[in-house]
C-alpha positions in Angstrom: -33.6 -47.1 -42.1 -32.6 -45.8 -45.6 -29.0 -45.3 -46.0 -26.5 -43.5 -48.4 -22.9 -45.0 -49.2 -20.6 -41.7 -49.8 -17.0 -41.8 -50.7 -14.9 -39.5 -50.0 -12.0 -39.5 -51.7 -8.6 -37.7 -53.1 -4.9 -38.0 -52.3 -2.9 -37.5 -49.2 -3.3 -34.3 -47.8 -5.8 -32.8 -50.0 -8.5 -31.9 -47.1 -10.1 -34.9 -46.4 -10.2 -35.2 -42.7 -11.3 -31.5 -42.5 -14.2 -32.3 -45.2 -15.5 -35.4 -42.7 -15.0 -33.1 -39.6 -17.1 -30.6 -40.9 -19.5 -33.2 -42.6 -20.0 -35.3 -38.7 -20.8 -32.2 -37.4 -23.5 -31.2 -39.8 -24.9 -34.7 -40.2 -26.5 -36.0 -37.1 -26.8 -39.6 -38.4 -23.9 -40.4 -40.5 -21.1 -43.4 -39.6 -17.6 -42.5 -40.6 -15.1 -45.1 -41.7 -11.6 -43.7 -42.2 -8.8 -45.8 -43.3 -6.4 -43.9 -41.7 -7.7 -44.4 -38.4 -8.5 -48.1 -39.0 -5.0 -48.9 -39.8 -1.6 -46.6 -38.8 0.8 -45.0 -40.1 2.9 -47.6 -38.7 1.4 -50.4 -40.0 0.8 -48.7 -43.3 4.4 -48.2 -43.6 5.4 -51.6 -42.8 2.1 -53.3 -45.5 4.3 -51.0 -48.0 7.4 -53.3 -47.7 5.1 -56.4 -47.9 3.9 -58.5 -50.8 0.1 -57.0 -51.2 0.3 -56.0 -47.7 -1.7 -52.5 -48.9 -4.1 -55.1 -50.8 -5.0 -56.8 -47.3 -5.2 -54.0 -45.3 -8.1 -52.7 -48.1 -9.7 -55.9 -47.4 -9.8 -56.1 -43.8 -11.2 -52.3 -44.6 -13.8 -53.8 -47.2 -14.6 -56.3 -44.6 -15.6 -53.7 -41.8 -17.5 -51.7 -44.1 -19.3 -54.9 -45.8 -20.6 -55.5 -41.4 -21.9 -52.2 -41.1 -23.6 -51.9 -44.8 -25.6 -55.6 -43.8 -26.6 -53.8 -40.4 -28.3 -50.8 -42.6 -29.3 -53.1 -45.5 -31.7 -55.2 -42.9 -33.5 -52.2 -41.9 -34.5 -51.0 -45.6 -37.0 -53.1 -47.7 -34.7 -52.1 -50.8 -37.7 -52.1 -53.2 -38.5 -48.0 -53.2 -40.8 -48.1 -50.4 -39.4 -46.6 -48.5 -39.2 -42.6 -48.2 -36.3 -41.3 -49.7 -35.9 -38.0 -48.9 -37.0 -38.4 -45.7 -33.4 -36.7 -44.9 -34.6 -36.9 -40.8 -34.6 -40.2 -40.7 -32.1 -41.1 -43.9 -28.5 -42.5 -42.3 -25.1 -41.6 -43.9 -22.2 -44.2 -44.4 -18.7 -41.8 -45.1 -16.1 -43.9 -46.3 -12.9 -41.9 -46.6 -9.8 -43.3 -48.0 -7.8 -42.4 -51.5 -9.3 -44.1 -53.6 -7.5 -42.5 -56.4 -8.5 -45.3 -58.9 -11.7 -46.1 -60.1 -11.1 -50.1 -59.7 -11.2 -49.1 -56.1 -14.1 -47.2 -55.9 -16.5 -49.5 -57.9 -16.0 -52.2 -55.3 -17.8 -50.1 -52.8 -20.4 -49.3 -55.6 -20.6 -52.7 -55.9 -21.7 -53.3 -52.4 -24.1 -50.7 -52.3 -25.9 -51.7 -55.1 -26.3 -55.2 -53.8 -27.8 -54.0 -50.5 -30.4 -51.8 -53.1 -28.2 -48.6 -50.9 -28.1 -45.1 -52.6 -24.4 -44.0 -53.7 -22.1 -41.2 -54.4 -18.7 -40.2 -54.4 -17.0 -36.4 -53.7 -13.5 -36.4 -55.3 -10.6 -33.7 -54.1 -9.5 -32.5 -56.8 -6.7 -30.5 -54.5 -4.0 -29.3 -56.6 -0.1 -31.7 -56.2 1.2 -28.9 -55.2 -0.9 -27.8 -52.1 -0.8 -31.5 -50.9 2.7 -31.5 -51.0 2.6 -28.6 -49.2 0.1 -29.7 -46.7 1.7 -33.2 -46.4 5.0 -31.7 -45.0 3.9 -29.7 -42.5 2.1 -32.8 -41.0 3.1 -34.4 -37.7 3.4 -37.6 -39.7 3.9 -37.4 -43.2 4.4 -39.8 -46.2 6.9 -39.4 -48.6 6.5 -36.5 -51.5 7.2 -40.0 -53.8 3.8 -41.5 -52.4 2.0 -38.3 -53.4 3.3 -37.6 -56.9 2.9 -41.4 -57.3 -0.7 -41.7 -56.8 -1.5 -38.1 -59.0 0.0 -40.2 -62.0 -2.8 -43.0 -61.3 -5.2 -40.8 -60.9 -8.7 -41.4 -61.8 -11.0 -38.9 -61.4 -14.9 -39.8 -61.1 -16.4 -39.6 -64.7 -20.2 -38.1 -64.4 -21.3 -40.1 -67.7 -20.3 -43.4 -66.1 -23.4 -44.8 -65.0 -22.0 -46.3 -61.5 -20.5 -42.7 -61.1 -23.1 -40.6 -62.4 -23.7 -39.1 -58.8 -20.0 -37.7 -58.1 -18.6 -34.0 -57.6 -15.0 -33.0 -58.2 -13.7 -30.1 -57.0 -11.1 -28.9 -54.8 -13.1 -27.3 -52.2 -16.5 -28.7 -52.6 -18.9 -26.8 -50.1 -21.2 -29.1 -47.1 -24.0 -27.5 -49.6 -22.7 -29.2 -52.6 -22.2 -32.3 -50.9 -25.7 -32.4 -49.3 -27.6 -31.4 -52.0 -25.9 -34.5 -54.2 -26.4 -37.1 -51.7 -30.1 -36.0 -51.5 -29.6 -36.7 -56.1 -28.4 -39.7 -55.1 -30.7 -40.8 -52.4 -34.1 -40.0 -54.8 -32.2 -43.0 -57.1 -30.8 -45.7 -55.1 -29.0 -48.2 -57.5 -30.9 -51.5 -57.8 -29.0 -54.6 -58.5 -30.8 -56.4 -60.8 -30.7 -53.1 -63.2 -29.5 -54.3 -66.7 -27.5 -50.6 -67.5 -25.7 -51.6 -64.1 -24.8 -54.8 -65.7 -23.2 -53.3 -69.0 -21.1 -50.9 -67.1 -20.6 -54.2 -64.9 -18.7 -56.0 -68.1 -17.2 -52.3 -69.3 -15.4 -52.8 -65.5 -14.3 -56.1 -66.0 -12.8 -55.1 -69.1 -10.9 -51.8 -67.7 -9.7 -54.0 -65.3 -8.0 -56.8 -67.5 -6.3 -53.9 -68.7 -5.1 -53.0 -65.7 -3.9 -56.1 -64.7 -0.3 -55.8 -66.0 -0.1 -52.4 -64.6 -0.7 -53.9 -61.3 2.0 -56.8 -61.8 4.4 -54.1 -62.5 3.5 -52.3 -59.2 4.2 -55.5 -57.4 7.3 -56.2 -58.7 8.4 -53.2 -57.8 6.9 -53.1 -54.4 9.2 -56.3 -54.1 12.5 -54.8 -56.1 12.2 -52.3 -53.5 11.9 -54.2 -49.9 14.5 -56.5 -50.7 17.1 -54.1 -51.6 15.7 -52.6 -48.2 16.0 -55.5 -46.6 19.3 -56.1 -47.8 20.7 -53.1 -47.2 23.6 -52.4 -44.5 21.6 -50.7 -41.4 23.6 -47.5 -42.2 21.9 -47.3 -45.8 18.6 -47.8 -45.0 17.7 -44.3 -44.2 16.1 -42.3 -46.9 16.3 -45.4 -49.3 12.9 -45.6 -50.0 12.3 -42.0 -50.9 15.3 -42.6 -53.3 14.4 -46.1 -54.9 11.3 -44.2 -55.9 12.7 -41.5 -57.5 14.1 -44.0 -60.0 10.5 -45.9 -60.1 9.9 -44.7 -64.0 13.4 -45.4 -65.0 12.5 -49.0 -63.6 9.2 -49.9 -64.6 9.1 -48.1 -68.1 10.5 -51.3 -70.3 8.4 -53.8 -68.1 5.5 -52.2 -70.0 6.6 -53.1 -73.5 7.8 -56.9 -72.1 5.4 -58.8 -73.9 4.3 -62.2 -72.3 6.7 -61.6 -69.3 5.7 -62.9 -66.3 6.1 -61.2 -62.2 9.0 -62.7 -62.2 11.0 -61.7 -65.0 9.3 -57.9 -64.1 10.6 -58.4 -61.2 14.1 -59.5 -62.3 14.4 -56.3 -64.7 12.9 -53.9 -62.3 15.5 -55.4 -58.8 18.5 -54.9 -61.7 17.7 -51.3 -63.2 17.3 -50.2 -59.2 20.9 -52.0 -58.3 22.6 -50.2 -61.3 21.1 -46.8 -60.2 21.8 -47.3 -56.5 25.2 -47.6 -58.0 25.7 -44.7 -60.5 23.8 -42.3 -57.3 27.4 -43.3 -55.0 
């Protein structure tokens, strides 16, 4: 059976799980695969205080999705027999997570293209503002910090990118928008032995080497912050998370300019700016 990877993507609270309502019940044949419901609140909560504990929970995510892409991938010759816009018969994989960074969507580009799947992404573009607003009137909420966080990482899709080429952006976009790009998407399906895939391939690679002492700054703070957590007299724990992150930029910033440093020396700068700020906040 011919099969479409979509993403669905954007930051807490922005519409998401309204968007795949809406999209479930307008596409018969469609499998959804939502993060939240994968893995808890609880459990998201407590990978936050872990060393890469969000990083394995995206793998076992990646994992479950990889299962259910080979299940599709077995049924469709991959070689553009088969009939494309046969939209009756076509199946739709939703993937809906954050994905606020492009690192994170290209993985699932990735494994698309190696199963010879159609792709495309739809990216909330839903003002800070409203999501803030949104997120607080939620049963269970995340902190505003994890919101404004993730709006200064993110990485909306770029239409000229080749791998991204089949995206839309808005904050509302309509179930006609969406369809009528998935059926763009599905008259293309990405091949994997095509040689402009493998330019933007190496382009990736780069972007990410580039990224990779962003991340070991993340980390070290991820760590700065549980221990001091951890650490912390039962009575101070409450609302110290919210607060260690409000002094995240005073933290981080000279870890960017440390040339040669290493995660731990980050991690040594970062745990004493956050002590010395815990203590001027008494």
């Amino acid at each position: 059976m011919p099969c479409t990877v979509v993403l669905v993507c954007g930051p807490p609270a922005s519409g998401k799980s309204e968007l795949i309502r809406s999209l479930e019940s307008r596409i018969p044949q469609c499998t959804t695969i939502i993060f939240d419901e994968m893995f808890s609140i609880e459990e998201q909560e407590s990978a936050a205080h872990e060393d890469n504990g969000f990083k394995k929970l995206r793998e076992k995510f990646l994992t479950v999705v990889r299962q259910i892409l080979d299940s599709y991938a077995k049924e469709d010759p991959g070689d553009g027999t088969a009939d494309c816009c046969a939209s009756q018969t076509r199946h739709r994989i939703i993937l809906e997570d954050n994905f606020y960074r492009r690192s994170m969507r290209y993985k699932y580009f990735q494994e698309a293209r190696q199963r010879n799947l159609s792709f495309c992404t739809v990216f909330l573009t839903t003002p800070m503002e409203d999501c803030l607003r949104r997120n607080r009137k939620r049963a269970q909420s995340v902190p505003d910090t994890v919101i404004i966080d993730q709006f200064s990482k993110l990485e909306v899709p770029s239409c000229d990118s080749f791998w991204e080429k089949f995206s839309i952006s808005k904050p509302a976009p309509t179930l006609e928008d969406i369809e009528a790009l998935m059926e763009e998407a599905e008259k293309a399906p990405f091949i994997s032995i095509d040689l402009e895939g493998q330019r933007e391939d190496l382009e990736e690679s780069r972007r990410r080497t580039s990224d990779s002492r962003a991340h070991q700054v993340e980390l070290a703070f991820r760590k700065a912050v549980s221990d001091l957590i951890q650490r912390a007299p039962p009575a101070m724990k409450k609302g110290m998370y919210t607060q260690l992150y409000k002094f995240k930029s005073d933290a981080v910033g000279p870890c960017q300019t440390l040339g040669g440093a290493d995660g731990a020396e980050m991690y040594a700068q970062i745990l004493s700016c956050l002590e010395r700020r815990l203590r001027e906040s008494e």
